[in-house]
N, C-alpha and C positions, 0 to 999 in steps of 0.2 A: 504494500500500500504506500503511495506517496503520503510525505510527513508534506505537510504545511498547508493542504487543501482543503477548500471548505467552501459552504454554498452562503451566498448573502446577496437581501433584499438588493435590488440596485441603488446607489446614492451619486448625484453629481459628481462628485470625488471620480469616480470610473467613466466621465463622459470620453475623456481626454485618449483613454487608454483603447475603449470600447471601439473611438470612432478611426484607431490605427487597425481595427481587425481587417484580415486581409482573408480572400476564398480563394480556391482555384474556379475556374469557370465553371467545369462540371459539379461541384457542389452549389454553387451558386444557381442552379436549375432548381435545388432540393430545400435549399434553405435560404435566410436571409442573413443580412450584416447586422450584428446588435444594435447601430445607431438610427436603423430605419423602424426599431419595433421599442423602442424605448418608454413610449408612453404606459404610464401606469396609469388604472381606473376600477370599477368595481366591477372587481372579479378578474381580473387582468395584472398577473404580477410576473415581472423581469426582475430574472434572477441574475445573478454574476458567480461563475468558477471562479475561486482566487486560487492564485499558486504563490505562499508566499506574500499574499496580501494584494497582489498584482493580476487583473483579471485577465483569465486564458480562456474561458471561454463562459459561455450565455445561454438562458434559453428563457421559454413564457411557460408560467402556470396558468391556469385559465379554472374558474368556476364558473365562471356564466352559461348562458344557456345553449351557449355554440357546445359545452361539453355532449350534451343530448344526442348531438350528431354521429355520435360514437360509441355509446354506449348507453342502454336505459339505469345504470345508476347512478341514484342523486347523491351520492357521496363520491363520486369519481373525480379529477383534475386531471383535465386534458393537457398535453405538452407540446408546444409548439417552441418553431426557432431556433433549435438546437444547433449549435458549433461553437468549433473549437479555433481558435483562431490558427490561419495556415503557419504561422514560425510555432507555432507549440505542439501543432499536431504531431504523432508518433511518441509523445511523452504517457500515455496512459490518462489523460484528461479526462477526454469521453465516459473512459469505463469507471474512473474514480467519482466523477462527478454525479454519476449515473446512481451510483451505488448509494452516495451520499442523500440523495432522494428522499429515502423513505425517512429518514432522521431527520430532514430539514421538515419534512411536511409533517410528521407525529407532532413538530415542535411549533411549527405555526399555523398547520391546516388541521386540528384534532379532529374535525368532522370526516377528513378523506380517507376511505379506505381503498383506493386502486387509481391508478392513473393510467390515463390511456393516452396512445397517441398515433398518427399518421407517415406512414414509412412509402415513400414511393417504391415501385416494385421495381425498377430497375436502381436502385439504390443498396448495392449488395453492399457495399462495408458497413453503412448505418442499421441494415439488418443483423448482419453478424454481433456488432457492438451491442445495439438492444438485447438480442437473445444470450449472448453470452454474461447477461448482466441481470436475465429473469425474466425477462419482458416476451413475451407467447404472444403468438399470428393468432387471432381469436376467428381466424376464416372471416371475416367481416370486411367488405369492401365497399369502397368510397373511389368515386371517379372524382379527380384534384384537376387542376390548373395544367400538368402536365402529364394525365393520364392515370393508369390505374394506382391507388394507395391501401396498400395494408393495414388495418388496424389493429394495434398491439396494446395489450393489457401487460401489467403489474400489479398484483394486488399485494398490497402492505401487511405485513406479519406482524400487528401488535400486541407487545407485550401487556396481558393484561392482567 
């Protein structure tokens, strides 16, 4: 496990850092830059990976009702915008970050017990990272922006 990693609310402080993230073309089909999705609102929260206090990569929680679209449970958070920015990818980011999930949300989403989210199908590494990190193909399909999307569930193991 990388030592220094952790998930946090986004604050201005990471505007600066955020708006250096860089993609290669082909992910940039798949995903977006953190400084195009920055807006926080209700039910709409932008996260930041820190490595070392220094953000490597981003993604959105979601409880609103666009969750619906993916799953009939009212306790679910849908996950959008996921990356890593391209100088940090191959560090283990993705999968630490990933992991770190279920701890950040028991800690600020008490209500969520699963999270779901949107994998395009020709998008094999971001498949491999989700599943090697828990996250199951629920056979559930969603036609996106650039064709057909997998939806993938995580359900939260709490401690009760």
């Amino acid at each position: 496990m990388l030592d220094g990693v952790e998930l946090q609310h986004y604050k201005t402080e990471f505007y600066e850092s955020l708006s250096e993230f860089s993609l290669p073309e082909e992910q940039k089909l798949f995903t977006s830059l953190p400084v195009a999705m920055l807006e926080a609102s209700d039910g709409r929260y932008p996260i930041v990976i820190l490595s070392e206090s220094r953000p490597v990569g981003f993604f959105i929680l979601h409880s609103s009702s666009r969750v619906r679209d993916y799953t009939d449970n009212t306790n679910a958070m849908l996950l959008t915008s996921f990356s890593i920015d391209h100088k940090q990818q191959g560090n283990g980011y993705a999968k630490i970050g990933l992991l770190q999930i279920e701890h950040f949300v028991s800690e600020f989403f008490q209500h969520c017990n699963e999270i779901v989210l949107a994998v395009n199908h020709k998008n094999i590494a971001a498949q491999k990272v989700y599943e090697k990190v828990g996250y199951q193909d629920t056979g559930r399909r969603k036609i996106g922006a650039i064709g057909e999307q997998f939806i993938y569930s995580y359900t939260l193991h709490r401690n009760k």
